[in-house]
C-alpha positions as CSV (number, residue, x, y, z in Angstrom):
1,X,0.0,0.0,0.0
2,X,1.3,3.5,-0.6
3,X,0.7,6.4,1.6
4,X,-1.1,9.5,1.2
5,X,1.4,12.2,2.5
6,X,-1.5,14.5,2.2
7,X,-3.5,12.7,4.7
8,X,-0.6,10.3,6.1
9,X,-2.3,7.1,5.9
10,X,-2.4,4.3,4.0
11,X,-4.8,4.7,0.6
12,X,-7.1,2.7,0.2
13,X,-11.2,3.2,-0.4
14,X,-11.8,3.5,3.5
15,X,-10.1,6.3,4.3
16,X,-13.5,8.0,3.3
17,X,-16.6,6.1,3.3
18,X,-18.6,8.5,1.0
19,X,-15.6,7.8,-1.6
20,X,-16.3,4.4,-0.8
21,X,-19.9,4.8,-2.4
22,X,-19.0,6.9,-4.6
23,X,-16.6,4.6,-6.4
24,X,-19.5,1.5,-6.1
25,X,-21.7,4.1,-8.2
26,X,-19.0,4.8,-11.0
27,X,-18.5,0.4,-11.1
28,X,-22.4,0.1,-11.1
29,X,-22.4,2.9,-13.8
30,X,-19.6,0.9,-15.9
31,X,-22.5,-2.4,-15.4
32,X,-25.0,-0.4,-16.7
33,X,-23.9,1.0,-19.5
34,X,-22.3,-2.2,-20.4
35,X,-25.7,-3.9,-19.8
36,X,-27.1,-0.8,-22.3
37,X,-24.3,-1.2,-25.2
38,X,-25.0,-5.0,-25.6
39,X,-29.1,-4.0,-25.6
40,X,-28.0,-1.2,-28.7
41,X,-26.1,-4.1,-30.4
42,X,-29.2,-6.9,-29.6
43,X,-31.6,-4.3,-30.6
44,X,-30.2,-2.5,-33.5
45,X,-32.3,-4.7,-36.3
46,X,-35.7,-4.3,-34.8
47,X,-34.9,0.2,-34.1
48,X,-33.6,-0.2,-37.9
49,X,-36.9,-2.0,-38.6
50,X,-39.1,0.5,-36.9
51,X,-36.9,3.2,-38.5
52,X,-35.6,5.1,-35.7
53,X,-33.1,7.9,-36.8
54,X,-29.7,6.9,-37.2
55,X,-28.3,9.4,-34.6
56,X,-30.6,7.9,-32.1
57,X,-29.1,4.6,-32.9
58,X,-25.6,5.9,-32.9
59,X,-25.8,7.8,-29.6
60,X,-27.4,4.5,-28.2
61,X,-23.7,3.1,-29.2
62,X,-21.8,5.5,-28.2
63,X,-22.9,7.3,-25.0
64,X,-22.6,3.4,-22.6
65,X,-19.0,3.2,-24.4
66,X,-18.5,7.1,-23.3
67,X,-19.9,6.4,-19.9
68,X,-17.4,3.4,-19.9
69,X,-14.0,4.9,-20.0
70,X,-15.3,8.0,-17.8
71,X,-16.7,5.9,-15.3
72,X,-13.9,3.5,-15.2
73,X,-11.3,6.9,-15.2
74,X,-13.1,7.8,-12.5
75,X,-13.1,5.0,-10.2
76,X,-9.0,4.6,-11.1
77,X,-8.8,7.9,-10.1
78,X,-10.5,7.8,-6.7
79,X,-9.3,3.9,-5.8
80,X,-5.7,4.8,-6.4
81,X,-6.2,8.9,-5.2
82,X,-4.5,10.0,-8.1
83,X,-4.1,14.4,-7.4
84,X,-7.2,16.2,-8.6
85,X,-9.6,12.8,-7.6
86,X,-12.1,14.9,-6.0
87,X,-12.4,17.3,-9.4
88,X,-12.5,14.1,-11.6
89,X,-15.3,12.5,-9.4
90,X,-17.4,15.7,-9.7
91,X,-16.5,15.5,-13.7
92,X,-17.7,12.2,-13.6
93,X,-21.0,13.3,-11.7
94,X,-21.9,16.1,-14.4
95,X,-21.4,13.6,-17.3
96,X,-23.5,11.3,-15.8
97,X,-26.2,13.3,-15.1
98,X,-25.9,15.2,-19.0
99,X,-25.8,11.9,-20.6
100,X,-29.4,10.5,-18.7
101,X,-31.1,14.0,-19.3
102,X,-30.0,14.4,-22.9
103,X,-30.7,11.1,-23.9
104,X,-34.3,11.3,-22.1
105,X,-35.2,14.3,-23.8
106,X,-33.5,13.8,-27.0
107,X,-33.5,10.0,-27.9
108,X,-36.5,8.8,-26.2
109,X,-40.0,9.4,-27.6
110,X,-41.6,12.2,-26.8
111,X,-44.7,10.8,-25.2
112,X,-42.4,9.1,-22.4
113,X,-40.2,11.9,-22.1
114,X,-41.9,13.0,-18.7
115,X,-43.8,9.4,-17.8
116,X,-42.9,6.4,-16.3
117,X,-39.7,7.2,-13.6
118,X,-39.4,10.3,-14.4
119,X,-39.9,11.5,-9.8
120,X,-37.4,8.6,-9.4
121,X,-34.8,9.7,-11.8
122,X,-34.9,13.0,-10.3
123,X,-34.5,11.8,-6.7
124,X,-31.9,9.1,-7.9
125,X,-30.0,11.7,-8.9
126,X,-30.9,14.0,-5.9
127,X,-29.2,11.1,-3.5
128,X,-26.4,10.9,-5.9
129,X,-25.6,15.1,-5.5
130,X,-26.0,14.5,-1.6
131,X,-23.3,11.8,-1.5
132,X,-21.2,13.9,-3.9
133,X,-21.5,16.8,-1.5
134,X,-20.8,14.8,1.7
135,X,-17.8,13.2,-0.4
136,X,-16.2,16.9,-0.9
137,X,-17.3,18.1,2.8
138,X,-15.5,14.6,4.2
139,X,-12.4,15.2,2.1
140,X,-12.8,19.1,2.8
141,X,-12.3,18.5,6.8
142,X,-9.9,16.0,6.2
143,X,-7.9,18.7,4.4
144,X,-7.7,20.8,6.9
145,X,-7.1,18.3,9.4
């Protein structure tokens, strides 16, 4: 194990247990969109069929394989506490929440744009700003400890 000389302990994902969850939602993230690329791939016949724009069908290929390297970035960063972790997990954060919105509103149809889990979306992502903001205060007072 290497130490921190910032905080002078050992690194490792208990040093801070918000980072802790935090780094289980950017690996849950990486399932996801890996669960989402093979869907795009299994699917691709039957949107071709229906005739769903090709953008739509590209950006339901490429956004899980962006969200894949970002997510996985920002886990290496914040398991290994690489300098500027903190910045890269709040990075992380605002792709995350870009890529759901845009493709909601962008990709989906627009009858189910605001239906279905729309209040749970929103307080998913509510729960996900709290634990990014206890995540910064925790490494905050660590900081100044």
């Amino acid at each position: 194990m290497k130490t921190d000389l910032r905080l002078g302990k050992e690194k490792t994902f208990q040093t801070s247990p918000w980072g802790s969850l935090v780094g289980i939602i950017l690996l849950a993230t990486v399932i996801s969109a890996f669960l989402r690329l093979y869907g795009a791939f299994q699917d691709r016949p039957l949107l071709i069929s229906y005739g769903v724009a090709a953008w739509k069908i590209n950006w339901l290929v490429i956004s899980p394989i962006i969200l894949i390297v970002i997510n996985l970035l920002g886990w290496l960063y914040l398991w290994q506490r690489w300098r500027g972790y903190l910045m890269i997990a709040w990075v992380v954060f605002v792709v995350n929440l870009l890529s759901y919105w845009a493709e909601r509103l962008l990709v989906w149809s627009p009858d189910q744009n605001l239906q279905g889990n729309l209040w749970f979306m929103i307080i998913l992502f509510g729960v996900y700003l709290a634990l990014m903001l206890l995540f910064t205060l925790d490494f905050k007072t660590k900081d100044r400890n």
